[in-house]
C-alpha positions as MATLAB code, in Angstrom:
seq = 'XXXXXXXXXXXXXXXXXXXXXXXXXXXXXXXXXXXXXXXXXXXXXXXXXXXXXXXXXXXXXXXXXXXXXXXXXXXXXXXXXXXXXXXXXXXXXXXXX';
ca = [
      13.057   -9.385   22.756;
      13.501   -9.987   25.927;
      16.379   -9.801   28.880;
      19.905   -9.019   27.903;
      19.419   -8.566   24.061;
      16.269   -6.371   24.863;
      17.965   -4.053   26.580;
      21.287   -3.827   24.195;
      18.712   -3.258   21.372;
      17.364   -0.472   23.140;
      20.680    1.051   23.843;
      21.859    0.760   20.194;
      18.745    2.839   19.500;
      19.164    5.422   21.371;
      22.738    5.615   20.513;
      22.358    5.750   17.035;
      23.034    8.668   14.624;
      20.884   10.189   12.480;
      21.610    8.461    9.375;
      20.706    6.477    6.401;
      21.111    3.399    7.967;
      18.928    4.249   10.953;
      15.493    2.301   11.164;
      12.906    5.509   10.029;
      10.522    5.409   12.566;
       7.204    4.329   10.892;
       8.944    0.585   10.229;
       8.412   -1.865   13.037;
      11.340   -2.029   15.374;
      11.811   -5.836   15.470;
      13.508   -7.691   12.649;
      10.903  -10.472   12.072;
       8.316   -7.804   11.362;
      10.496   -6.239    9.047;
      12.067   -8.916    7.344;
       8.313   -9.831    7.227;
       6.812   -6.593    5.350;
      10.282   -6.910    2.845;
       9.342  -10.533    2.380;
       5.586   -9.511    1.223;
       6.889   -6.425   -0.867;
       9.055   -8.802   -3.212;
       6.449  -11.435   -3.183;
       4.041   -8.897   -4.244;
       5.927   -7.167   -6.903;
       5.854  -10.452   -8.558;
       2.434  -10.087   -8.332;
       2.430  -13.613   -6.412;
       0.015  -14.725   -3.740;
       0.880  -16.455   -0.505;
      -0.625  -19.699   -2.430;
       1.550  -19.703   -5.426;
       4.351  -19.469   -3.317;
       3.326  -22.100   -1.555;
       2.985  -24.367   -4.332;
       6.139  -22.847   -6.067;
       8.472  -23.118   -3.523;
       7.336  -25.899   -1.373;
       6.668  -24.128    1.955;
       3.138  -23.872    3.999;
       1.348  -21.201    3.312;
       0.529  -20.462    6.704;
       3.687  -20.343    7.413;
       4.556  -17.795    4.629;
       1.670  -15.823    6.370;
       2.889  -15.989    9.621;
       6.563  -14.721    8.434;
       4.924  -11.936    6.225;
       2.981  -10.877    9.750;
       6.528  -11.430   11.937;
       4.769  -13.875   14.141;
       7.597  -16.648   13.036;
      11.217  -16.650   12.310;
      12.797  -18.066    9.027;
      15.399  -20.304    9.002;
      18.265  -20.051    6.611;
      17.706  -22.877    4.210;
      14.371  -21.375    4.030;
      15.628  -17.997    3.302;
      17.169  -19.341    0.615;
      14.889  -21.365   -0.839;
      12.939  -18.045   -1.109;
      16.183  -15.932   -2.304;
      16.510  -18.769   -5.258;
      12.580  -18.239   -6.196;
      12.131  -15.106   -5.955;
      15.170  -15.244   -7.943;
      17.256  -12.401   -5.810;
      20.426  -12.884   -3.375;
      20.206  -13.262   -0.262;
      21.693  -10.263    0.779;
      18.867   -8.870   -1.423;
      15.992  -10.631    0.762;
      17.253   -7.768    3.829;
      17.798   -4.528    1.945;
      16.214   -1.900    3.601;
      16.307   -3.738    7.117;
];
């Protein structure tokens, strides 16, 4: 993050209480990376690979990869599309964020 949203970020941080819905420490700060290791945990427990995805739900698998690794934001047809094959809400797709 960078500028003005960087530094809120931070400030919520160190603000925040000590509670449930605080990030626990060992999960990567940014969203992407942890929308990224949820997006891998469903895919996984589905015992899917990045391929079958691919070819299930019409996106690139690179690109899966990419969003799995945080190195690429999703948009929200996309989420979707993966909330509807993965066959979960989309509210679902960011428990635990």
């Amino acid at each position: 993050m960078h500028g003005y949203l960087s530094g809120h970020y931070n400030q919520l941080q160190a603000k925040a209480p000590a509670t449930s819905t605080t990030v626990p420490q060992e999960l990567p700060k940014d969203v992407s990376s942890r929308f990224g290791l949820r997006l891998r945990e469903l895919r996984r427990s589905r015992n899917m690979t990045q391929l079958r995805m691919a070819v299930d739900f019409g996106i690139d698998r690179s690109f899966i990869s990419d969003v799995e690794r945080g190195r690429k934001s999703i948009s929200l047809p996309t989420l979707e599309i993966l909330a509807l094959g993965l066959e979960v809400s989309l509210s679902d797709l960011f428990e635990g964020l």
